[in-house]
C-alpha positions in Angstrom: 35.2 -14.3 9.5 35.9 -12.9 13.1 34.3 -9.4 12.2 31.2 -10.8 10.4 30.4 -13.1 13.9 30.9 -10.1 16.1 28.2 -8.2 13.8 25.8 -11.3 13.9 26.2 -11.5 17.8 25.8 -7.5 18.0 22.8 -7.3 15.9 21.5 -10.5 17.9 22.0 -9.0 20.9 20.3 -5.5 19.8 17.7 -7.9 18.9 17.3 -9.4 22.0 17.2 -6.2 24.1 14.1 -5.1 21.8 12.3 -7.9 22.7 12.6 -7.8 26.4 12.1 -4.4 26.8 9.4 -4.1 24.3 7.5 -7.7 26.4 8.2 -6.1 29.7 5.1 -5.1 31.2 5.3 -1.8 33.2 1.9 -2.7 34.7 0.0 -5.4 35.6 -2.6 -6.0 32.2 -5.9 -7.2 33.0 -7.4 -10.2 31.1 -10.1 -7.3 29.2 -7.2 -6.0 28.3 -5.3 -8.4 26.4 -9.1 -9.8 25.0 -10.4 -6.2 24.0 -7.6 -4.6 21.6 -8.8 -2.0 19.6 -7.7 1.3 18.0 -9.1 4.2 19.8 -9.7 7.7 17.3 -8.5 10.7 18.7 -10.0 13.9 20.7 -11.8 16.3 18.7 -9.3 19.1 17.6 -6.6 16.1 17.7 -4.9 14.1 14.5 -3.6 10.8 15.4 -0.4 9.6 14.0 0.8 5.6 14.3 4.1 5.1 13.1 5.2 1.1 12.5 8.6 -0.6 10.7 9.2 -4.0 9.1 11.9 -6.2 8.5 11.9 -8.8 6.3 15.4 -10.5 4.6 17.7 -7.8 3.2 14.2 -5.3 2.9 13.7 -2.9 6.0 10.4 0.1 5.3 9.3 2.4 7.9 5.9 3.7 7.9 3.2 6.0 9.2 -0.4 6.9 9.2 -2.1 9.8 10.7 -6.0 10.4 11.0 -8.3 12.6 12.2 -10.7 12.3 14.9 -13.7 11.5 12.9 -11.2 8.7 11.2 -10.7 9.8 8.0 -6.9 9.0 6.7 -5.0 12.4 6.2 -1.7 10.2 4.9 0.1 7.4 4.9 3.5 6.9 4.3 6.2 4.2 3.5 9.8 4.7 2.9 12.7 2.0 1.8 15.4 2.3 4.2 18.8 0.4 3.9 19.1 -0.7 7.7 17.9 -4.3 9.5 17.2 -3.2 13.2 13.9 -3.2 13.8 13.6 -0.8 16.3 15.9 1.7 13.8 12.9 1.4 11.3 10.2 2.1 14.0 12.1 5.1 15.1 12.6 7.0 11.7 9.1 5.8 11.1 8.1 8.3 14.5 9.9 10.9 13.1 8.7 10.9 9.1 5.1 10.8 10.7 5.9 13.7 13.0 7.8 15.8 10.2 4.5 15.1 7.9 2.1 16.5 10.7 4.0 19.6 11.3 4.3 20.7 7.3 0.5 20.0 7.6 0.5 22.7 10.0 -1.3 19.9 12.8 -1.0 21.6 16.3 -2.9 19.0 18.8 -1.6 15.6 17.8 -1.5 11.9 19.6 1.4 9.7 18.9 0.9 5.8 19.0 3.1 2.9 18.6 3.9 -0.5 19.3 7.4 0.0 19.9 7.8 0.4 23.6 11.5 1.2 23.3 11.6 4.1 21.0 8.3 5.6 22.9 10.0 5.7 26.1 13.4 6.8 24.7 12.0 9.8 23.3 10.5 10.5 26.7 13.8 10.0 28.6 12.8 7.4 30.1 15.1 4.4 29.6 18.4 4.6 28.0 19.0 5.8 24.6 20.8 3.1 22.4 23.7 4.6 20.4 22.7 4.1 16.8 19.3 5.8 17.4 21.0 8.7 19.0 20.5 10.8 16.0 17.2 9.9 14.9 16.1 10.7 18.0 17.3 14.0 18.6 15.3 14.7 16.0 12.4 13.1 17.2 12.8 15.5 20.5 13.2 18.7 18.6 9.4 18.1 17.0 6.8 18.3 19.9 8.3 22.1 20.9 6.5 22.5 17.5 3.4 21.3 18.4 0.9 22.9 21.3 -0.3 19.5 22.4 1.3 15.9 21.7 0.3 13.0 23.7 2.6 9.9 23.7 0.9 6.2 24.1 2.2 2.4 24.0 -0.5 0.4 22.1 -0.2 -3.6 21.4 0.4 -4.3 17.6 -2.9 -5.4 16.9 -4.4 -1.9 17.8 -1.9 -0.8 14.9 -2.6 -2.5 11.6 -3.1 0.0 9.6 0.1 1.5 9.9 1.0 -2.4 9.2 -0.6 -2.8 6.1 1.3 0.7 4.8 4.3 -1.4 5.9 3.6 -4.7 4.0 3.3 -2.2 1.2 6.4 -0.8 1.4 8.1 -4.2 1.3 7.1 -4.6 -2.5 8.0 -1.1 -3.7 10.6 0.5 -4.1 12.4 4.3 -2.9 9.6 5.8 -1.0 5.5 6.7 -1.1 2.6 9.0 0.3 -0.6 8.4 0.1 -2.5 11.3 1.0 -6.1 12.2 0.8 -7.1 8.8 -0.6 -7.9 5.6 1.0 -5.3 2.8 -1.2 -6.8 0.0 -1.8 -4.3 -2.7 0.4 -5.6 -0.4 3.2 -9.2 -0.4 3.3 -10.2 -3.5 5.1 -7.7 -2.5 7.8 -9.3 1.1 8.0 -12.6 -0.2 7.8 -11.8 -2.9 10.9 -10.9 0.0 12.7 -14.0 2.7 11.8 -16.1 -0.6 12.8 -14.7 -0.2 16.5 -14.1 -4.1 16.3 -12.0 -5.6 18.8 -9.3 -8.6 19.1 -7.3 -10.7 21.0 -3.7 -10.8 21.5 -1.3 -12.6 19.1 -4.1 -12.5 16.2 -2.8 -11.6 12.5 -4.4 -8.9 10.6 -4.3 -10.9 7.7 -5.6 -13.7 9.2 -8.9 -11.9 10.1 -9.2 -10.1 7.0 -8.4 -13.5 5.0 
């Protein structure tokens, strides 16, 4: 009984150090800011990968989406994984996305995420957290790969799509790829970002798709 409290608090207390750090504003955020969230496509010559996670219960997916400059959806990808810390799932989310890009041969690519933490881990810039350790390493070895990678902190309602591949994830089972193809569960999210719509803070993708 001891041991499974000390994991609750543990996990709790993992919990609780994503949130701060993740709600901790490294500059001050102007009111546009927070009213005018939207998902910006990449430089020509550039593919844009968002990677995402969920938790939900006993379920944990990671997931990923990368696009080219002109929007169109190169992949998508979710993947089952048997851990509960969200910022865990986010992580190995970064580095599936990343791994995917450089068998694709992508060169110039723009990284985006809502995960504060693991962004500013991989770029040495706050502590690295002992159970990511390995993930990412991994994560650092990949942009020596690439000629160009760009790293950016978005809110999470500039990253719904990668949300939606998420959500999907939840109800299968093992992992998937969609590639070349627009799924169906992920068109009204694509299509809210080709129509360069904005958003406010705190607003659900599902509640403005219905």
């Amino acid at each position: 009984m001891l041991t499974l409290w000390r994991s609750k608090f543990f996990a709790l207390s993992l919990g609780e150090i994503y949130f701060n750090y993740n709600n901790k504003c490294t500059k001050k955020i102007s009111n546009d800011e927070l009213t005018n969230i939207k998902w910006h496509p990449p430089d020509k010559d550039f593919v844009e990968l968002n990677f995402d996670g969920s938790v939900a219960g006993v379920k944990a997916v990671d997931s990923f989406a990368i696009r080219e400059h002109n929007e169109i959806l190169i992949a998508g990808g979710a993947l089952n994984l048997d851990i509960a810390l969200i910022f865990e799932v986010e992580a190995k989310g970064l580095r599936e996305g990343l791994m995917f890009a450089l068998r694709k041969g992508v060169l110039k690519i723009m990284v985006e995420g809502d995960s504060k933490l693991v962004i500013q881990v991989v770029q040495g810039m706050c502590s690295m957290l002992w159970n990511l350790e390995h993930t990412i390493e991994d994560i650092k070895w990949t942009p020596t790969k690439f000629s160009i990678i760009y790293w950016n902190h978005i809110f999470r309602e500039a990253n719904f799509v990668t949300d939606t591949f998420a959500c999907q994830g939840l109800l299968i089972i093992g992992c998937h790829l969609w590639e070349h193809h627009v799924p169906p569960f992920a068109l009204d999210a694509l299509c809210f970002d080709s129509g360069r719509n904005d958003c406010i803070r705190g607003i659900s993708m599902y509640g403005s798709f219905g």
